[in-house]
Backbone as a printed PyTorch tensor [residue, N CA C, xyz], in Angstrom:
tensor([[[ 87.5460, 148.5780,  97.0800],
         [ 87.1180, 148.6000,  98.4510],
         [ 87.1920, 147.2230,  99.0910]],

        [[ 87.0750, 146.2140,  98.7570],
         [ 87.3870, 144.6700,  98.9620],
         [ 88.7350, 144.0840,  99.2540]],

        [[ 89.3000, 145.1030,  98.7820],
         [ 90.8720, 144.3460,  98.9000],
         [ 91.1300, 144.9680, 100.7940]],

        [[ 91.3490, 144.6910, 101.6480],
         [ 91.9300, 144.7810, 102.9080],
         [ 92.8250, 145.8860, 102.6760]],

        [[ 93.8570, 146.0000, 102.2160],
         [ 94.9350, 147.0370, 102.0010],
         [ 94.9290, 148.3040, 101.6030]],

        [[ 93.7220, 148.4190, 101.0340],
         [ 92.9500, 149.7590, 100.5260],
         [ 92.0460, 150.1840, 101.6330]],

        [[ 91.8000, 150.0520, 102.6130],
         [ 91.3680, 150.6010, 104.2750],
         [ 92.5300, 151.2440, 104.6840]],

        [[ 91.9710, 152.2920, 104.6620],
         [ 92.8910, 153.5390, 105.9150],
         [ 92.9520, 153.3320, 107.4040]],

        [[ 93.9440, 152.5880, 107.5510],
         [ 94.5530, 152.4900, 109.0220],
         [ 95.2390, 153.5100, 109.5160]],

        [[ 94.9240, 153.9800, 110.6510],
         [ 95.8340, 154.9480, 111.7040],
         [ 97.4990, 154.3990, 111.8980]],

        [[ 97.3870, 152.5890, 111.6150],
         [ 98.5630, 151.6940, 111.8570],
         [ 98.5610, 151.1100, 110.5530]],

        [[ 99.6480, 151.3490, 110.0430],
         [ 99.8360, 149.9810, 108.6950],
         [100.7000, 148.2680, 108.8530]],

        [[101.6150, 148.8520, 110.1970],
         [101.5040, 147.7390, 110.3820],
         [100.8530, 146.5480, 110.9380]],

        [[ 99.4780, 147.1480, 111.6730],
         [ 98.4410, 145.9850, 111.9840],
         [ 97.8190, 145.6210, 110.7700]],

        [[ 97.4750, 146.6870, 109.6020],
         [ 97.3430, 146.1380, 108.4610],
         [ 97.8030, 145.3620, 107.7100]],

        [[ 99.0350, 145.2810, 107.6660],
         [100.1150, 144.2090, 107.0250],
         [ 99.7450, 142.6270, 107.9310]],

        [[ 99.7920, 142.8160, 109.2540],
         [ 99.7690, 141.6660, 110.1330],
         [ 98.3720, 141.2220, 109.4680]],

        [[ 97.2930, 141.9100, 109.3120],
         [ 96.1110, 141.4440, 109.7440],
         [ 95.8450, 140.6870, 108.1390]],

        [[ 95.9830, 141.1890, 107.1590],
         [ 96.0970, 140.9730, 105.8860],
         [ 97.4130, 139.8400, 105.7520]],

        [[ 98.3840, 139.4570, 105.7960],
         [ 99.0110, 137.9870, 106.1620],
         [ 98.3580, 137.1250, 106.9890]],

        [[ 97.6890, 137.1830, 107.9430],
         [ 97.1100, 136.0030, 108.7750],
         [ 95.8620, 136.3390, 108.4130]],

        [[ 95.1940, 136.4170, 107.7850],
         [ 93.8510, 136.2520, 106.7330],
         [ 94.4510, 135.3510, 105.5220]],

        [[ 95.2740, 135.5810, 104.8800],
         [ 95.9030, 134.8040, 103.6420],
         [ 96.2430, 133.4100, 104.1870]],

        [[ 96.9390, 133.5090, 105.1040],
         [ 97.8390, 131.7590, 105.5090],
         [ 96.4580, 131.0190, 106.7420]],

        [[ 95.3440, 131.9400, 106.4550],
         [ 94.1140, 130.9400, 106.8830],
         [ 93.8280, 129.6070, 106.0870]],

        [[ 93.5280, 128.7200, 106.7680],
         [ 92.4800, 127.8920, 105.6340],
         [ 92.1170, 126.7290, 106.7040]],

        [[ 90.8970, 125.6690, 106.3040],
         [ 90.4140, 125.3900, 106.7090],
         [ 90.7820, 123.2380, 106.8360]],

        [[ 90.2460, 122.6750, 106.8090],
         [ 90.6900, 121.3820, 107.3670],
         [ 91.7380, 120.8960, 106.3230]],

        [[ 92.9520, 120.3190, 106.0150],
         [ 92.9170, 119.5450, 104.4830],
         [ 92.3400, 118.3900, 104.5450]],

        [[ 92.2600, 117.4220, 103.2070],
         [ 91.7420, 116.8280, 103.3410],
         [ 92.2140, 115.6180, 103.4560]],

        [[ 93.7930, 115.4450, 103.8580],
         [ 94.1340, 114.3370, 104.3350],
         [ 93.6700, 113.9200, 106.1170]],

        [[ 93.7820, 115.5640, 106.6970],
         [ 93.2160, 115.3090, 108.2790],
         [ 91.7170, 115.0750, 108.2380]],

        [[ 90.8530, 115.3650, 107.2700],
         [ 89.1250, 115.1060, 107.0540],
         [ 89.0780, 113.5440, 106.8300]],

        [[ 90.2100, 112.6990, 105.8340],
         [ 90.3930, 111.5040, 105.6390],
         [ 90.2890, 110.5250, 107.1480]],

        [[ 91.5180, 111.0780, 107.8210],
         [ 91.6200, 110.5730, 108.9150],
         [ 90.4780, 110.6070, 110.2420]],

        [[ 90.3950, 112.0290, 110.2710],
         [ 88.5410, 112.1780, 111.3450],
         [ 87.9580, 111.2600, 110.9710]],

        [[ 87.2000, 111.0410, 109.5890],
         [ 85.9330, 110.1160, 109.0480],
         [ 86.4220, 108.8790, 109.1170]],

        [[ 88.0190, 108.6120, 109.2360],
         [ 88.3150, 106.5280, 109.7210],
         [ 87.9880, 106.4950, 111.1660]],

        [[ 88.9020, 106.7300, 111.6160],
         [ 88.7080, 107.1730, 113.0970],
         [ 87.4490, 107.4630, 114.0840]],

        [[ 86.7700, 108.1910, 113.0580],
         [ 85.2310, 108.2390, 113.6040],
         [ 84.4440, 106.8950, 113.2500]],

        [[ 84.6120, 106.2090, 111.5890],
         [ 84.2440, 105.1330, 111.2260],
         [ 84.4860, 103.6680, 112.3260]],

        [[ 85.3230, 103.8840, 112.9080],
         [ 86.3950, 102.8580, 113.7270],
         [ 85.2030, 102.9070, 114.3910]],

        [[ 85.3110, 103.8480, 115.6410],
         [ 84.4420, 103.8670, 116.7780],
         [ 83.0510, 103.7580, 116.6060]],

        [[ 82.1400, 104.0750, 115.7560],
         [ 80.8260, 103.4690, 115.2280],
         [ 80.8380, 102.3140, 115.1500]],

        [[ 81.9060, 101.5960, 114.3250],
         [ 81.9770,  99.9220, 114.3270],
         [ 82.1390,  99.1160, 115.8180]],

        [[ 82.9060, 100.0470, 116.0380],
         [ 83.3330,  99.2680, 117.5700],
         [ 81.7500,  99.0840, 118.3970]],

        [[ 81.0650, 100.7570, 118.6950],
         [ 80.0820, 100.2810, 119.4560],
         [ 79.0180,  99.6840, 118.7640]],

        [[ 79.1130,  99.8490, 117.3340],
         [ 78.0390,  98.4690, 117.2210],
         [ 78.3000,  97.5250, 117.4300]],

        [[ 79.2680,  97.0400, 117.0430],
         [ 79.6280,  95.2690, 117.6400],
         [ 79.4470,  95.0450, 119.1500]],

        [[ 80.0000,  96.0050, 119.9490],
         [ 80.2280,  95.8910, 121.3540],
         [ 78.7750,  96.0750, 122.0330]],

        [[ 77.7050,  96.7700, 121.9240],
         [ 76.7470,  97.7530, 122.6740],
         [ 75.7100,  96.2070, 122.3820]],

        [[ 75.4270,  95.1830, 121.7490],
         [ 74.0810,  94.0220, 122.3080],
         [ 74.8080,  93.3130, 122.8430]],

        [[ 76.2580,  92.9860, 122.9620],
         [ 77.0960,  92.3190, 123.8090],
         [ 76.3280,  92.7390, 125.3300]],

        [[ 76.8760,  93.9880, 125.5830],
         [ 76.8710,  94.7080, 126.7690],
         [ 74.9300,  94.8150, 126.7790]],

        [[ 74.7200,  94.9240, 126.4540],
         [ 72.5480,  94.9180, 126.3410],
         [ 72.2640,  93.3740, 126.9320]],

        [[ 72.9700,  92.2640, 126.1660],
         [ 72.4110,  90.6160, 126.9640],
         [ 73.4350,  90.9080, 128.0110]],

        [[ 74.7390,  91.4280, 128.7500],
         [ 75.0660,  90.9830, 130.1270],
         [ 73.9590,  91.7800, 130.7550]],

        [[ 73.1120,  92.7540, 130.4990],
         [ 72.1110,  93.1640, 131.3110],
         [ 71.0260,  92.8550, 132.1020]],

        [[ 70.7720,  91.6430, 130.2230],
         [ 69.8240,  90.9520, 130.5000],
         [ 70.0890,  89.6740, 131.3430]],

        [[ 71.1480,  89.0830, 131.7890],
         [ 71.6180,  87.8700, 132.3720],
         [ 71.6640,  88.7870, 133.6350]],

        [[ 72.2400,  90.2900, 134.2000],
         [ 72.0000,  90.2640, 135.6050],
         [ 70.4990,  90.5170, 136.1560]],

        [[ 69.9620,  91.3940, 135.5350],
         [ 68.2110,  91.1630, 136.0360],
         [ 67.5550,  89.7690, 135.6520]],

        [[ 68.0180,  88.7580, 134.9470],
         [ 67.4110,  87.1320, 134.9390],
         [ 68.2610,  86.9000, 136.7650]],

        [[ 69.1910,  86.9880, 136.8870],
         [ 69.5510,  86.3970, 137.9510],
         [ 69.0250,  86.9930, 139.2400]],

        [[ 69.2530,  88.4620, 138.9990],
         [ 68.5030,  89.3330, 140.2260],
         [ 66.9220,  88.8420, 140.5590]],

        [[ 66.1970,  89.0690, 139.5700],
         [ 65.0280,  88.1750, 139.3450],
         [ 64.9490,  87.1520, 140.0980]],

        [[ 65.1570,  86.1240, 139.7290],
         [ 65.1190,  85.0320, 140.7240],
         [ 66.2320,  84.8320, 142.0330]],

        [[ 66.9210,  85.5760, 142.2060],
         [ 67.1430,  85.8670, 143.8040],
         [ 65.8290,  86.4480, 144.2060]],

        [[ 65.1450,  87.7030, 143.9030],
         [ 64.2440,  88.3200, 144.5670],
         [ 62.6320,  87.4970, 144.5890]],

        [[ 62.7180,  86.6610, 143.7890],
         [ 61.4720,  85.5940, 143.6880],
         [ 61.5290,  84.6650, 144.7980]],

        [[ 62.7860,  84.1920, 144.9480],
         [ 62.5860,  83.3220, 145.7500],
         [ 63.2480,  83.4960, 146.8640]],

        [[ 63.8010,  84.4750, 147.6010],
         [ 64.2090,  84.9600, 148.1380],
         [ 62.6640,  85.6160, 149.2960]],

        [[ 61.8570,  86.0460, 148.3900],
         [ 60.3070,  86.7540, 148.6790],
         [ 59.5290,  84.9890, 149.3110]],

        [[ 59.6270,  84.0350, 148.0680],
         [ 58.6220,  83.4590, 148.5700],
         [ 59.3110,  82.4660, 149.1650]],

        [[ 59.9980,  81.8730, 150.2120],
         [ 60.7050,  80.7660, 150.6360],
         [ 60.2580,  79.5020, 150.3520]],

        [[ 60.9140,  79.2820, 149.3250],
         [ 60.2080,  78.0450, 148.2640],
         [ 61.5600,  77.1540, 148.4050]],

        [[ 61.1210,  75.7910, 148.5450],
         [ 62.4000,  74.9980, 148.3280],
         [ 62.5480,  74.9670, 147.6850]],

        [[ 64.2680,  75.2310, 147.6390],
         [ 64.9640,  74.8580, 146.4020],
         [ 66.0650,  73.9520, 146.0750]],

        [[ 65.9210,  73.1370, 145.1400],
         [ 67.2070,  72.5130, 144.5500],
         [ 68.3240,  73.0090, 143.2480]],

        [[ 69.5670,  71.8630, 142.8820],
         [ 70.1530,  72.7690, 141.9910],
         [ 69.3550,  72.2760, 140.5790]],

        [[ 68.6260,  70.9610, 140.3820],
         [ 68.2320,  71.0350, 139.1200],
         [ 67.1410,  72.3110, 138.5320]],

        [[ 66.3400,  72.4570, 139.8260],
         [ 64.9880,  73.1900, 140.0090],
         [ 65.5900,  74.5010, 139.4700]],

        [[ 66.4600,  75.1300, 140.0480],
         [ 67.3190,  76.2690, 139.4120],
         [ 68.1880,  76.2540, 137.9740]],

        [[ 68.8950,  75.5480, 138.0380],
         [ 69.2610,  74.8650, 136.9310],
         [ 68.8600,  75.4110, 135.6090]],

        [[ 67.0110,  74.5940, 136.1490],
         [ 65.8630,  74.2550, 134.9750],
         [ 65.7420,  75.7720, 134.8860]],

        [[ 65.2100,  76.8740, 136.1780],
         [ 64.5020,  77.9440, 135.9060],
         [ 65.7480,  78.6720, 135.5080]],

        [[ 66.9560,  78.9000, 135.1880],
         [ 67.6400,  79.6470, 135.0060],
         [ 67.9360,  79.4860, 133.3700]],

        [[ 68.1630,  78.2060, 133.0020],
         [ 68.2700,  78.1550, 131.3210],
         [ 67.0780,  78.1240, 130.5370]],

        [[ 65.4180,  78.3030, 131.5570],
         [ 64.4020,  78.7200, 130.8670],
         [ 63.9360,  80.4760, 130.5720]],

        [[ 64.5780,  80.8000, 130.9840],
         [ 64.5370,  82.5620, 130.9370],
         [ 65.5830,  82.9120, 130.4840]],

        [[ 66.6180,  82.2200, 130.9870],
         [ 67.8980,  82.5830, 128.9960],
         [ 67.2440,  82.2520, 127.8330]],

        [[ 66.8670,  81.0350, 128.0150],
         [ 66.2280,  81.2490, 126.4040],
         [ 65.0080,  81.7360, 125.8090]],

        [[ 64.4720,  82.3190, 127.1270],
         [ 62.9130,  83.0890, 126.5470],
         [ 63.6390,  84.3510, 126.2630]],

        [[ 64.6640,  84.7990, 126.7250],
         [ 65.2840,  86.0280, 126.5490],
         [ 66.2750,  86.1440, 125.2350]],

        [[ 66.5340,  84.8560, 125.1200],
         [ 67.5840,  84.3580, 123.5640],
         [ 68.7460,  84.7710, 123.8770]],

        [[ 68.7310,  84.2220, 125.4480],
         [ 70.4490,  84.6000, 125.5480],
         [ 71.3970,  83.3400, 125.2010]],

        [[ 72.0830,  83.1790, 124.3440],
         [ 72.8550,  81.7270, 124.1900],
         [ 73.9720,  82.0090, 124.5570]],

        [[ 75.2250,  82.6490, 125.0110],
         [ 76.3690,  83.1690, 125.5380],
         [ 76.4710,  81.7200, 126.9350]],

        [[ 75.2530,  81.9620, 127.9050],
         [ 76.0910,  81.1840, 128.8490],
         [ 75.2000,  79.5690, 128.2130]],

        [[ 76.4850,  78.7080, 128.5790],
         [ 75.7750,  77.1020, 128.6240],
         [ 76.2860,  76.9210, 129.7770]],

        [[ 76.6200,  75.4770, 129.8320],
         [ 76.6740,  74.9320, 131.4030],
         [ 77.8690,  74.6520, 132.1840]],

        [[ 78.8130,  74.9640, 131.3790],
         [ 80.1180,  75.4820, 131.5960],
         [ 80.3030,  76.5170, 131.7760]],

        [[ 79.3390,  77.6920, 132.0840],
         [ 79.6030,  78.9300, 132.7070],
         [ 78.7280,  79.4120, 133.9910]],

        [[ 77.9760,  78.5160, 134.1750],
         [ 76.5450,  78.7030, 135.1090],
         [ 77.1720,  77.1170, 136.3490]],

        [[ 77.5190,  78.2210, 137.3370],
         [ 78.0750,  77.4720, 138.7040],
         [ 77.3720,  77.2170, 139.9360]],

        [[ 76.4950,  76.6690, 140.3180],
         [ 75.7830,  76.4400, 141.4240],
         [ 76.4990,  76.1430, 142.2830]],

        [[ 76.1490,  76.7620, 143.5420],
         [ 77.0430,  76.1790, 144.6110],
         [ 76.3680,  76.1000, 145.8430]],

        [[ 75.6150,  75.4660, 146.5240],
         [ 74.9530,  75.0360, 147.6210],
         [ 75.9670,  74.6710, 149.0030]],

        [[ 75.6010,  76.5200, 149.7510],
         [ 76.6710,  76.3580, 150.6620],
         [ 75.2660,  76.1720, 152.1430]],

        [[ 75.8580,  76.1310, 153.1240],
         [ 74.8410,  76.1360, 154.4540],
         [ 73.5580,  77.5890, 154.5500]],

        [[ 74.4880,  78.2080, 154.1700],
         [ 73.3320,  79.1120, 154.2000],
         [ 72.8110,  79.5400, 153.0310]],

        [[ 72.7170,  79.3290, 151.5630],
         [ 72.5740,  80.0820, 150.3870],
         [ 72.8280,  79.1990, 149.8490]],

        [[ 72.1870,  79.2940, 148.4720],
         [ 72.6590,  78.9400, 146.9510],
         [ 73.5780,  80.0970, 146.4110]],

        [[ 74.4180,  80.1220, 145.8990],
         [ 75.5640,  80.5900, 145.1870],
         [ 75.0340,  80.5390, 143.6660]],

        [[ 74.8840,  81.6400, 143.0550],
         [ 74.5810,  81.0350, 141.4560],
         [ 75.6960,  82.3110, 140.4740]],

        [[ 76.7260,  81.7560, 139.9100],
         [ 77.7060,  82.5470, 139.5350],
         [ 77.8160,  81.9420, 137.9040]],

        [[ 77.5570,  83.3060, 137.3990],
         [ 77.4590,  82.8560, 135.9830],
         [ 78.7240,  83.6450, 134.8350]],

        [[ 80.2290,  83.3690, 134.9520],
         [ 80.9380,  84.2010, 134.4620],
         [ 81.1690,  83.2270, 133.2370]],

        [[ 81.3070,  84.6610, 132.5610],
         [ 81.7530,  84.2530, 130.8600],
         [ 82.0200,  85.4930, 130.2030]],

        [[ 82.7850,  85.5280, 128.9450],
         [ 83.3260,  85.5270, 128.2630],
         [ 82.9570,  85.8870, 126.4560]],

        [[ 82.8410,  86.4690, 126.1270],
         [ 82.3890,  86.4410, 124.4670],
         [ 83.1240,  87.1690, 123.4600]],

        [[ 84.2350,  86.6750, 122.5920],
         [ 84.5840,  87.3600, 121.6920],
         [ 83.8080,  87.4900, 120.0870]],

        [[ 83.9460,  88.5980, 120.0200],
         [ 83.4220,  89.5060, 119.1320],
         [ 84.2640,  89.8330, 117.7050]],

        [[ 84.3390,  89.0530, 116.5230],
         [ 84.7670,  89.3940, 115.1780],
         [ 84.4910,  91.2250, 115.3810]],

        [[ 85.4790,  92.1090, 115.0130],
         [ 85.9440,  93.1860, 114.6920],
         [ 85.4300,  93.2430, 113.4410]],

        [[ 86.8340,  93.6140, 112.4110],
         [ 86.9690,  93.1920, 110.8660],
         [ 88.2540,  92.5230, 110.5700]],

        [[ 88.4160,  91.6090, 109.6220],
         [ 89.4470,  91.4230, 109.1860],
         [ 89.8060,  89.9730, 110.2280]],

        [[ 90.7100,  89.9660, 111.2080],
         [ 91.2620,  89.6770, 112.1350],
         [ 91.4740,  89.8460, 113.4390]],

        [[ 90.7540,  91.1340, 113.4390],
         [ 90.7720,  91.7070, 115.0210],
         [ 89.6780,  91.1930, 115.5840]],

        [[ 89.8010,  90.5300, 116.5340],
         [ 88.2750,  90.5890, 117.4530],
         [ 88.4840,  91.0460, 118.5130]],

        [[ 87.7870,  91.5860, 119.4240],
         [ 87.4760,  92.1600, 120.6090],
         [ 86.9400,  91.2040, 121.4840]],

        [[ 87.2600,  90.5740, 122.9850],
         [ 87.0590,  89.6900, 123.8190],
         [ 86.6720,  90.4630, 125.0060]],

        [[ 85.4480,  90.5930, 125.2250],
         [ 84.7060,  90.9100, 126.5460],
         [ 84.7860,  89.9250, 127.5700]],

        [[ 85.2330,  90.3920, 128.7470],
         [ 85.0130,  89.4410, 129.6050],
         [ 83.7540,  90.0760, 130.9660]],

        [[ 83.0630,  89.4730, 131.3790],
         [ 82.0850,  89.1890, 132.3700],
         [ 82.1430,  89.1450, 133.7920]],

        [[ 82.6530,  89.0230, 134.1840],
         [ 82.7440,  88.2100, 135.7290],
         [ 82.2360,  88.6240, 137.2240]],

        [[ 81.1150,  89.9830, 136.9180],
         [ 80.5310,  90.0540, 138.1030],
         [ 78.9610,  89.5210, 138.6910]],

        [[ 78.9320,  88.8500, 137.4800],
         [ 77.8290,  87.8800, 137.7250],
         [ 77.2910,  86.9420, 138.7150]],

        [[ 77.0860,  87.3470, 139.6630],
         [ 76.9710,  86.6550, 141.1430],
         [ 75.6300,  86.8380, 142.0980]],

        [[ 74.6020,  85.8980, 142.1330],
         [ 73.8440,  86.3910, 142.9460],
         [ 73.8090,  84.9980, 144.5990]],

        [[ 73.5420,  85.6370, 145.6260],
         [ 73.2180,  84.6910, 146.3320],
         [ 71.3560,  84.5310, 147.0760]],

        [[ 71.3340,  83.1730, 146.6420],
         [ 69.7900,  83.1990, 147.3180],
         [ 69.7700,  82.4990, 148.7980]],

        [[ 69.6710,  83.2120, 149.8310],
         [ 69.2220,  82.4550, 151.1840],
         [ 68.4890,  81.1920, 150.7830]],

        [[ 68.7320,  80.2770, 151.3310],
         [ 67.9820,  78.7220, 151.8130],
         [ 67.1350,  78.7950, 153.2940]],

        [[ 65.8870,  78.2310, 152.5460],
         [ 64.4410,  78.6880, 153.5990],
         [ 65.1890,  77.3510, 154.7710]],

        [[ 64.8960,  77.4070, 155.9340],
         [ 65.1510,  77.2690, 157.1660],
         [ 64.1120,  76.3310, 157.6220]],

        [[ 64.6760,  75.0480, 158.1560],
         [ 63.4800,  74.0640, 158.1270],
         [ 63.5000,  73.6870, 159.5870]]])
């Protein structure tokens, strides 16, 4: 009673069909299971390396948003050391080391401070590959209080 071919069909040849494509079934091999689990392995590696990259540019645009909206709120004079100072003191309460002072651009135009912080961070892969993020919408402007 188990064997397929021993069922009384009205049709034998759907029986024949149906009993061949039951046989030439089967399920993953395991050279394509090999390949899924690298491939899947790949992309786990990738976003771990990549995903606290992308977590500190977060933290560098709310440090900057931040103090646009601080001082922006309280019309406090400002200079570029004064900024300068408060901007590489909340990178490093935050432990961001990515930007130094070759990436952090002050620019004191007539109406605003300009504070543009683009950079750059490559990322060891494995082996030889690294992955190079680049940055560059890092831009806030703070109005200059009006004397």
């Amino acid at each position: 009673m188990s064997d397929i071919s021993s069922v009384k069909f009205k049709n034998r040849s759907f029986c024949k069909q149906f009993a061949v494509k039951m046989g030439s079934q089967t399920g993953m091999s395991s050279i394509t299971l090999l390949v899924v689990i690298a491939v899947s392995l790949l992309l786990l590696t990738c976003v771990l390396k990549m995903a606290p990259v992308y977590v500190q540019n977060l933290s560098v645009q709310s440090i900057l948003e931040g103090i646009e909206k601080e001082y922006t709120e309280s019309k406090k004079p400002l200079t570029k050391p004064i900024l300068r100072t408060l901007i590489f003191k909340r990178l490093n309460i935050n432990q961001i080391r990515v930007i130094d002072k070759n990436n952090l651009h002050l620019e004191k135009t007539a109406e605003a401070f300009v504070i543009v912080a683009n950079y750059e961070v490559r990322v060891p892969l494995f082996a030889n590959v690294d992955v190079v993020m680049k940055f560059d919408k890092n831009r806030v402007e703070i109005p200059r209080a009006i004397k």
